[in-house]
N, C-alpha and C positions, 0 to 999 in steps of 0.2 A: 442420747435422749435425757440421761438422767440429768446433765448439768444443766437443761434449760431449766428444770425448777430449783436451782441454788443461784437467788435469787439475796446479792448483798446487800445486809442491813447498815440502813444509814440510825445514826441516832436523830431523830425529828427535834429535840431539843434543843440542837446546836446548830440547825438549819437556818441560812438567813433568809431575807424576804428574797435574794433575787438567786439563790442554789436549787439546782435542779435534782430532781429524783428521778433518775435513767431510767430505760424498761428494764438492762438487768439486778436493777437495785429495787428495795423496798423497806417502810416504815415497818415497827412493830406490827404484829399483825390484828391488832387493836385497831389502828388505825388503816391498817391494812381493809380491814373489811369493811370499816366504816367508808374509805372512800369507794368500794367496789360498790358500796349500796347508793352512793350519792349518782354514780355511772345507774345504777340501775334507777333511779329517778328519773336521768336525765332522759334517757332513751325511752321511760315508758310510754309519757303521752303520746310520744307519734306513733310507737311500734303498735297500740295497741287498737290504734285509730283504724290501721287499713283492715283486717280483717270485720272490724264495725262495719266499715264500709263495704266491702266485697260480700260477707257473709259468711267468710271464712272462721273457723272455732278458733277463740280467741287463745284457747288456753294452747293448740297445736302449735298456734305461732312464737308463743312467747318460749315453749319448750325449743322448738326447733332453732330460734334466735338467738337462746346458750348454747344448744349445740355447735350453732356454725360459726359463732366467736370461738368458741375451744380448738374446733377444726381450723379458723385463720391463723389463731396463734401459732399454733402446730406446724401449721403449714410453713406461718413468716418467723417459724422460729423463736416464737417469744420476742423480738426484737421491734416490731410495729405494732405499740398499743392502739387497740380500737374495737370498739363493738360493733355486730353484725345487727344492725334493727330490719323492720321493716322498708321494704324500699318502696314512696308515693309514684315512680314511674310507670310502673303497671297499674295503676287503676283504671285507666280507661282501657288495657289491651281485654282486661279482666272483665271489665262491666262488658263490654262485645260480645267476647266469646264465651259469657255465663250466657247473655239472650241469645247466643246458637244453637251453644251445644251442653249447655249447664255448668256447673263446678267444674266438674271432674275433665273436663276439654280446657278449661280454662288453665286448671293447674299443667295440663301439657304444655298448653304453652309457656310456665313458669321453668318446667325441663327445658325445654327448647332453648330458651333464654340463656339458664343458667351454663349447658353445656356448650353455646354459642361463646359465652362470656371465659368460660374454663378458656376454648380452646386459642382466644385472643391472648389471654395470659398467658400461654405455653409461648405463644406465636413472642411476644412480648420478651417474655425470659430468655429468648435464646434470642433474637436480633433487636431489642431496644424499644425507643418510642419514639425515634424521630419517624416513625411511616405512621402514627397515628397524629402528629401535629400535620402532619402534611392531607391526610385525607381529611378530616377536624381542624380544619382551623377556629380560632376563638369564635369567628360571624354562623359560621355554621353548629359548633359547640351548643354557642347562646342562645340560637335559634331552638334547636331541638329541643335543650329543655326548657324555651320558654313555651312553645307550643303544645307540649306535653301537659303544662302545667293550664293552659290558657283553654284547652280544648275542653278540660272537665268542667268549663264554667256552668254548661244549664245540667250538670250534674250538683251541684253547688244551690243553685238556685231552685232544683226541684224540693230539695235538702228543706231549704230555708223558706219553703211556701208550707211545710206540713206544720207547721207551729211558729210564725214569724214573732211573736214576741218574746217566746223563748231562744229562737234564735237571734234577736238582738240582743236581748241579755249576756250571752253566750258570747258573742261577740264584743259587749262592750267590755266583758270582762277583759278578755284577752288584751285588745287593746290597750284598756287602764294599767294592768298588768305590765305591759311592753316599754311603757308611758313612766311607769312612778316607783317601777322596782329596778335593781341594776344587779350585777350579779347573777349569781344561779337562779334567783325570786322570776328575775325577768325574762333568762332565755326558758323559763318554764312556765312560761304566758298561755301557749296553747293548752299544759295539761292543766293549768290554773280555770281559765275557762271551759274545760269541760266539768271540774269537780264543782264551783258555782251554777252553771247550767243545770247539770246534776242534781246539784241540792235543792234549786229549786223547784225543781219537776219532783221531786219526790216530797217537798215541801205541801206540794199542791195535786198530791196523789196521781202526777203523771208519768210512775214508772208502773210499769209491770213485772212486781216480785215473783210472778208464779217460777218460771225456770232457774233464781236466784236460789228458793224456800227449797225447790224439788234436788238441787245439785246436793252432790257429795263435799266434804271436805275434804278429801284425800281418792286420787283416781288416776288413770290413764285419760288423759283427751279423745275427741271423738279423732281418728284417722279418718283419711280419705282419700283415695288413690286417683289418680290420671286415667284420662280414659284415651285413645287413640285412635276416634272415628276417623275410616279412610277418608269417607266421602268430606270429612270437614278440614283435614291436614292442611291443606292446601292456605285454608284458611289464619291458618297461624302464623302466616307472614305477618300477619298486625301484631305482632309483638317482638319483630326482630329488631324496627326503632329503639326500644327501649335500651338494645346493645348499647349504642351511644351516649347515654347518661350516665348509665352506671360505670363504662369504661371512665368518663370523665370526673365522677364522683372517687373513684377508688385514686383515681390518677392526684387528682386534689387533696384524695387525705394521706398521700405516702410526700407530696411537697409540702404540705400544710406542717403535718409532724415533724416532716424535716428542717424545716424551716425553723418553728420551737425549739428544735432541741441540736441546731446548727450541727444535724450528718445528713451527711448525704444518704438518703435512703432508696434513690431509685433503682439503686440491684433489686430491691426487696419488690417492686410492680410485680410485674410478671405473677411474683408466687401471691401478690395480695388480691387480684385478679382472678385466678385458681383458685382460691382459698373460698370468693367468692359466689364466684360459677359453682365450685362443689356444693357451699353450703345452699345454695338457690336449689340447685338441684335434689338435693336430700331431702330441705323442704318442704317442694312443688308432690316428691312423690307419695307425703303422706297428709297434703294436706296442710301445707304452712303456708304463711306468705314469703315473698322472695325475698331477700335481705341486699341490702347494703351497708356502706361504711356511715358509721354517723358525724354528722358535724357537730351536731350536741356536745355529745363526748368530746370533741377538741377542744371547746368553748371549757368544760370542767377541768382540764388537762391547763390550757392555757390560765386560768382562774388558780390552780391550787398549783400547777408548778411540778407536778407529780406524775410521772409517766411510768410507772412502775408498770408491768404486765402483770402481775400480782393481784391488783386491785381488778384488772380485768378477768379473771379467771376465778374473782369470788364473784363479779359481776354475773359474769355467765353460770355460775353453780347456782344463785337466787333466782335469775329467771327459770332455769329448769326447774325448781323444786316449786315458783308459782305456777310454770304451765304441768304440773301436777296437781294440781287444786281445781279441779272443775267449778267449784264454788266460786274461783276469784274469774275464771273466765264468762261465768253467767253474770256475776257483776256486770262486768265490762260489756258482756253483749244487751245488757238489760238498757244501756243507753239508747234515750229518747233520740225519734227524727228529728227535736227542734234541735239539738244541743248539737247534733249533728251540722245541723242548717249554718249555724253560726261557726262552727269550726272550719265546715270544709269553703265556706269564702273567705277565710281568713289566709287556711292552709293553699287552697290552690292557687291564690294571686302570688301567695310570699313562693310558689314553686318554677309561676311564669316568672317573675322578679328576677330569681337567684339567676335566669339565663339573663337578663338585662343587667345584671350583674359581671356576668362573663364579658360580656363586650366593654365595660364601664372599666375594668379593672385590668382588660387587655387592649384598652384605647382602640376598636375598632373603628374605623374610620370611614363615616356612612356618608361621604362626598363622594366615594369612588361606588361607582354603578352596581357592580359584580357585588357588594356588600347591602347594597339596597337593594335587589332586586330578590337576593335568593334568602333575604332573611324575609323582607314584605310579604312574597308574594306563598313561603311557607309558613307565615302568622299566619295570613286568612283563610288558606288552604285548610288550617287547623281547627282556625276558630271558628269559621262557620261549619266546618264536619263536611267538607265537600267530603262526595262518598262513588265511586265507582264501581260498577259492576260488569264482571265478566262469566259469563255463565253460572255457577255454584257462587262462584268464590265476589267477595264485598270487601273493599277499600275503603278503609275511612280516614278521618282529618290528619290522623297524629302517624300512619305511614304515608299519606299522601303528602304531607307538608314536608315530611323527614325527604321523601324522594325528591320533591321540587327542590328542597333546598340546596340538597348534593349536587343535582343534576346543574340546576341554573347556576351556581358559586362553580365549578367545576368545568364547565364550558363557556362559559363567561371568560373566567383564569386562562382556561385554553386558548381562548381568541387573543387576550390580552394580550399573551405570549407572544402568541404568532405577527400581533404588531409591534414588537421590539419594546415592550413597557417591562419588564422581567425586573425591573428596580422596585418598581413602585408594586409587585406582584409580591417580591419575595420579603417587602418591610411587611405584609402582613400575615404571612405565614409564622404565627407564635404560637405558643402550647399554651391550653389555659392554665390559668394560675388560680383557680378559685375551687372549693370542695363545695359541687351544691348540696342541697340539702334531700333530702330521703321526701 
């Protein structure tokens, strides 16, 4: 245990533009900490966006999102830099099962999730990932989480009718932001247009200081424990979809990293998967939101060159010591529905995208039927919310569209098989190659 924190000092000094800083190396710790704080930039505006959204305390998330980085580390051994943020795949299992069964049913189902997602990673570390390219391939990958992301749209727009000209604004920030900065300015577009939206509602006295004035500076977060209604269990199959993303996001940041930093890192799945599941879990039972691996952080990592675990582990002491600040999480919860409005149609298109991105990037090839049929017809299943009911229990868009997908891609391939095409079946069985985003 002890030698994963003897962590070899490079001199920064004599660093060129194209030498890398390993995860078991690191700068002074000067700069050591400065870059952990530039990771906790990177990561905040989205981590801190979804319990906005949900209604979850903001300050529980950001504690429990140092927690379950220090736990990945831990887990992958210090050897896979990366932060654990908030993960945007659950927001719709969450907006469902809070109108059921409130909070505390919803965060069950973040257990559920997470210990689903643990037990794929164990599944992972001891036999590989060719049986997850094979049930996921790229068309179906991209579909899931485009759907995921496509489904929240008249969540987005109810967002964006409680104050639309502040949610333009809000928006055009972002935009402008994506548009005329490059660098870290730019991949930190969304948190850029929340602090102008911000300023201007408070410019124009449209925030409400009262729970900002009344917080503490120094405290524990409000907790909140899961609840395990019998009669509603059943109901929490709406959140077993979300397996799929986040296997595909974790799966993308240990190839992403690897790739950066030319090792092979796929021994290390498996335990980054675990690591993840565990920390979702931890989370879910007091009250956090679910975490993932961030793309952000690669975007900093690939920018500065710097892969220390080092920087990540002051990363994660900074969010714990703010989600101790009930102060800065009333801040954050004190955010306006307009600012709101303009963020989450920015954010939920760029979440459909990132799956149109998977297919783009894995050259899926929408000429062959079995690729059009079971991405098509699990978009609309999605986006319009078709919703099925079977006595108690209620279906909606984003496990209905997840089903269609599997099912239709899957027995399509089966028939295909069984007419002697297995050429043309197995050129598109590929792993994705893309880390989406949270």
């Amino acid at each position: 245990m002890a030698t994963m924190f003897r962590w070899r000092k490079r001199d920064g000094a004599h660093l060129t533009a194209t030498d890398l800083v390993l995860p078991e190396e690191r700068l002074g710790w000067g700069r050591t900490i400065g870059l952990g704080m530039q990771h906790v930039v990177a990561m905040f505006g989205a981590t801190f966006l979804v319990p906005i959204i949900t209604g979850f305390d903001p300050s529980t998330t950001l504690l429990f999102s140092g927690i379950g980085t220090i736990a990945f580390l831990l887990i992958t051994k210090n050897q896979l830099p990366s932060y654990l943020g908030s993960s945007f795949a659950f927001l719709a299992p969450i907006g469902a099962a809070t109108a059921m069964g409130g909070q505390g049913f919803a965060l069950a189902g973040i257990v559920l999730v997470g210990a689903l997602l643990a037990i794929v990673g164990l599944i992972v570390h001891l036999a590989g990932t060719r049986w997850i390219a094979a049930v996921m391939p790229p068309v179906v990958s991209g579909t899931i989480v485009a759907l995921i992301g496509f489904n929240l749209a008249p969540a987005a727009r109810n967002n964006f009718t409680e104050d639309p000209l502040l949610s333009v604004i809000t928006l055009g920030a972002i935009i402008l932001t994506a548009v005329l900065f490059g660098g870290l300015v730019g991949r930190l577009a969304i948190l850029v247009g929340v602090v102008v939206g911000y300023a201007v509602a408070a410019a124009t006295n449209g925030v409400d200081w009262t729970g900002v004035e009344e917080a503490a500076w120094i405290g524990l977060p409000q907790f909140q424990n899961p609840t395990f209604d019998p009669a509603l269990i059943p109901s929490l199959l709406l959140f077993v979809p979300v397996v799929l993303p986040l296997v595909a996001e974790n799966l993308g940041h240990v190839k992403g990293v690897g790739q950066l930093l030319d090792r092979d890192l796929d021994p290390l799945a498996g335990r980054a998967l675990m690591a993840d599941g565990g920390a979702t879990v931890l989370a879910g039972l007091f009250g956090g939101s679910a975490t993932t691996t961030y793309g952000e952080n690669i975007g900093v990592m690939s920018a500065t060159r710097v892969f220390s675990t080092a920087a990540y582990w002051v990363a994660a002491i900074t969010a714990i010591l703010l989600g101790l600040s009930p102060k800065v999480g009333a801040i954050i919860f004190a955010v306006p529905a307009g600012v709101l409005g303009g963020v989450t149609t920015a954010l939920y298109g760029l979440i459909g995208i990132i799956g149109v991105r998977i297919w783009i990037e894995n050259r899926v090839d929408f000429s062959i039927p079995r690729n059009q049929f079971a991405a098509g017809v699990g978009l609309i299943v999605a986006i319009a919310n078709y919703t099925l009911t079977a006595g108690q229990l209620v279906f909606e868009g984003i496990v209905l569209g997840t089903v269609a997908t599997l099912v239709i891609y899957h027995l399509m391939d089966a028939l295909e098989r069984l007419r002697g095409r297995d050429a043309e079946v197995r050129a598109d069985h590929a792993p994705p190659a893309t880390d989406p985003a949270d």
